[in-house]
N, C-alpha and C positions, 0 to 999 in steps of 0.2 A: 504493500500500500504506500501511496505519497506521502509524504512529511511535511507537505509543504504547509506554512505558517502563514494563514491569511490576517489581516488586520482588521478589529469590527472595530468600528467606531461606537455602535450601537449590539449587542450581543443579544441576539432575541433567541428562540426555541428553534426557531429554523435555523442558527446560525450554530447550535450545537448539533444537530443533525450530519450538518455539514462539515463541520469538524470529526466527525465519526466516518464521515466517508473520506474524507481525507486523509485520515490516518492522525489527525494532530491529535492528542492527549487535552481534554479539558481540567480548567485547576477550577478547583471551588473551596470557598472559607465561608465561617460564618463570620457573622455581626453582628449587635445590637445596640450600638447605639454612633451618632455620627460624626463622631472624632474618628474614633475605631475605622469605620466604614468608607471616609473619605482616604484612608492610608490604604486600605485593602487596595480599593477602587482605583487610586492613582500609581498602582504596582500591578496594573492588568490584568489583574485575576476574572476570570471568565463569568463566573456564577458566585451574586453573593448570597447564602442562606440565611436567614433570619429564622433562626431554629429556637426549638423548644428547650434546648439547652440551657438559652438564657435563664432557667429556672435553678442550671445547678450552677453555672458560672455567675451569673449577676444579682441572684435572690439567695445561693445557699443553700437551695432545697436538695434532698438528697436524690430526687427522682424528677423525672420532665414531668410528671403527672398535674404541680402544682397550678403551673402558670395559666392562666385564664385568656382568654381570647380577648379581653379587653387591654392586656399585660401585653401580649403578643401585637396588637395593632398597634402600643404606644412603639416598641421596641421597630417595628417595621417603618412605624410615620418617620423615626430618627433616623433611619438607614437610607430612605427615600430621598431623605433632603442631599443627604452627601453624596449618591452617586451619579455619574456621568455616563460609564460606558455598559458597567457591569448587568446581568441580569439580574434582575434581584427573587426571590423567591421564599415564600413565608412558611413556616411551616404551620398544619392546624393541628389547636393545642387537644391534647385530650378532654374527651367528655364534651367535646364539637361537631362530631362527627359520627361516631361509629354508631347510635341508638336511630337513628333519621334520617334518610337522604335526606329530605325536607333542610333540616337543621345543619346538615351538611352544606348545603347547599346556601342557607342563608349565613354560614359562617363565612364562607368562601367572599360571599358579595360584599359581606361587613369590610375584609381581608383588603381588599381590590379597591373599593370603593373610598374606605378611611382612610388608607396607606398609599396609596397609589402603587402598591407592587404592581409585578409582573407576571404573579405564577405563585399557587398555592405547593403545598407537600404533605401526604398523606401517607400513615402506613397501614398496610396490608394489600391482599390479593383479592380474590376470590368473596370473603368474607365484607365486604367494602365496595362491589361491583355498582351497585347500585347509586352509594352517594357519587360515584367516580362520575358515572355515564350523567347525574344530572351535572355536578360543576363542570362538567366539560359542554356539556347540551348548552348549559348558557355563552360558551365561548370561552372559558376562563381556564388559563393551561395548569396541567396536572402533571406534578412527578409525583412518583410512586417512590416506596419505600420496602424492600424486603430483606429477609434476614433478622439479623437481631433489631424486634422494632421495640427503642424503648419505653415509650407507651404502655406495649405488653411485661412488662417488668416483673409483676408481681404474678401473671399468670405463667411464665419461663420460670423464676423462683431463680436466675442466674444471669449473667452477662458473658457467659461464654460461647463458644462461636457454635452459631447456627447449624444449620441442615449438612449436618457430617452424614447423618443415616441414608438411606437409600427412599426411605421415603418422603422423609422433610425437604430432601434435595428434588424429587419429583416433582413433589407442591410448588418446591421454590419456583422451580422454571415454567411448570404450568400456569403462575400466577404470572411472570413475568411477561409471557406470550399473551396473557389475557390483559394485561394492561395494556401491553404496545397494541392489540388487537378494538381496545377501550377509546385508546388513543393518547394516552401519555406521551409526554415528550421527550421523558428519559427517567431516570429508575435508580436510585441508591442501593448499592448492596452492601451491607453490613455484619463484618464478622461474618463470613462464610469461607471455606473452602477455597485457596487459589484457584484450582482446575473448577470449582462449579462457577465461579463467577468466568469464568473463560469461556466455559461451556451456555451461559447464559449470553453472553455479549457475543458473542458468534453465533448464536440463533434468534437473534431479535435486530432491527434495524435502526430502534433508537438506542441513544446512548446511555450505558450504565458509569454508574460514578460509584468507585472503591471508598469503605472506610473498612479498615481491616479488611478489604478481600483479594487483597495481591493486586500484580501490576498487570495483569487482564484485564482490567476492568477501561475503560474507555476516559476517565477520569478519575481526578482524588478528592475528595474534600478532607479539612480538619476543624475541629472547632481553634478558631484562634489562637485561644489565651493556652489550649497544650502547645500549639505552634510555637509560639512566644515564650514559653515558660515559664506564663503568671500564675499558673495551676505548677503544684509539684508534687504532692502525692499519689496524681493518676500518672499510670506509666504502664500500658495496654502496649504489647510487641509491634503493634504497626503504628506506634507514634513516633514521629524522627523533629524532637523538640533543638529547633533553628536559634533559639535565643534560650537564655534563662533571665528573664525578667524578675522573676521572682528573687534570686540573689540582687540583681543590679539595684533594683527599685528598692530594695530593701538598704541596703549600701545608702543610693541617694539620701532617700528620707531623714538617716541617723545620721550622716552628715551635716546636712538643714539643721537639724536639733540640736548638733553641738555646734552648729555654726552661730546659730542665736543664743543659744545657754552662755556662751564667749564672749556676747556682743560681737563676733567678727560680722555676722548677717543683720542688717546691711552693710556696708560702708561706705565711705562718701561718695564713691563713685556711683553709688546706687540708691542714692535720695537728691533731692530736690531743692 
């Protein structure tokens, strides 16, 4: 396949499609709020996620379960404002979707409509057919989510890697041919198997995006702040932490504090 590296000014669903028939790798991070988002966005990263995350990175909660769809909008309206080229993409929070199309469906518009995203993210297959086919009947693009979806947290009872058995790996791909057949635009695969996520992205023609599932997958995302390494006690084997933030910033700040405890902060050069 071609490697060749087109340039989007604007990165829309068609414009990862095409990168998958290219052969070019798409990157994706998340964000949540518009400092963060404006740095992603202006280091060319493809897809920016507005994940449920936010609930263990920016609130503390131990699970995505907490954050609320009105949490989730604020965090998207912030991302919105700072980006330019990126896609942007929201995820819907749990207890939005999975009991209603209906409600599915009116999460989606809430999503779109208050936020100005570009693309909601939903997890499950088959189980979920229903809310998919309406938020997409209204026009409003859908990635999909398989594998370890963390939503389901409490009914897995683990965070370890997915569809090893020969049946859950079945499901997977059956679910995954049902979305791109639904109409998704592309598909996260999470903690699975190298070879099945390989096996996945070779019989589907949108693109899948790896977290934990090898370098098969057609894309990567990370959540940031492991990227950054303002998180330091998650340490999952397919994270490759680029910075340690977490020391640096920690460094700066006690610095700051003996710099004023001294009186050295300010100094003249730095008042008025």
């Amino acid at each position: 396949m071609s490697t060749a590296k087109k340039e989007y000014r604007r990165v829309t669903v068609k414009s990862l499609v095409d990168m998958k028939k290219n052969g070019e790798k798409i990157s994706m991070l998340t964000a949540y709020d518009y400092s963060m988002a404006k740095i992603v966005d202006s280091a060319n990263v493809d897809v920016i996620l507005v994940g449920d995350s936010a609930s263990n990175v920016m609130a503390g909660h131990e699970t995505t379960l907490p954050i609320t769809l009105d949490q989730m909008i604020y965090h998207a309206t912030s991302v919105i404002r700072a980006v330019q080229r990126a896609l942007v993409v929201v995820d819907i929070p749990f207890g939005s979707y999975q009991s209603d199309p209906k409600e599915a469906l009116r999460s989606a518009i809430r999503i779109m409509k208050e936020s100005g995203a570009h693309a909601v993210k939903l997890e499950g297959g088959e189980e979920i057919k229903e809310s998919v086919k309406r938020i997409l009947n209204a026009g409003i693009p859908v990635m999909g989510h398989l594998g370890l979806t963390p939503q389901s947290i409490y009914k897995f009872g683990t965070y370890t890697v997915r569809a090893k058995e020969e049946e859950e790996a079945e499901k997977l791909l059956a679910d995954a041919k049902l979305l791109e057949e639904l109409g998704c635009f592309s598909i996260v695969l999470e903690k699975i198997p190298a070879e099945l996520t390989k096996e996945v992205s070779e019989s589907i023609s949108i693109p899948t995006i790896g977290i934990g599932g090898g370098k098969h997958a057609d894309g990567q995302v990370l959540v940031i702040h492991d990227l950054l390494g303002m998180t330091h006690e998650f340490n999952p084997r397919f994270l490759r932490r680029y910075m340690n933030l977490y020391e640096d910033m920690g460094h700066a700040i006690s610095q700051y504090v003996t710099d004023v405890k001294n009186r050295d902060f300010p100094n003249d050069q730095e008042q008025y």
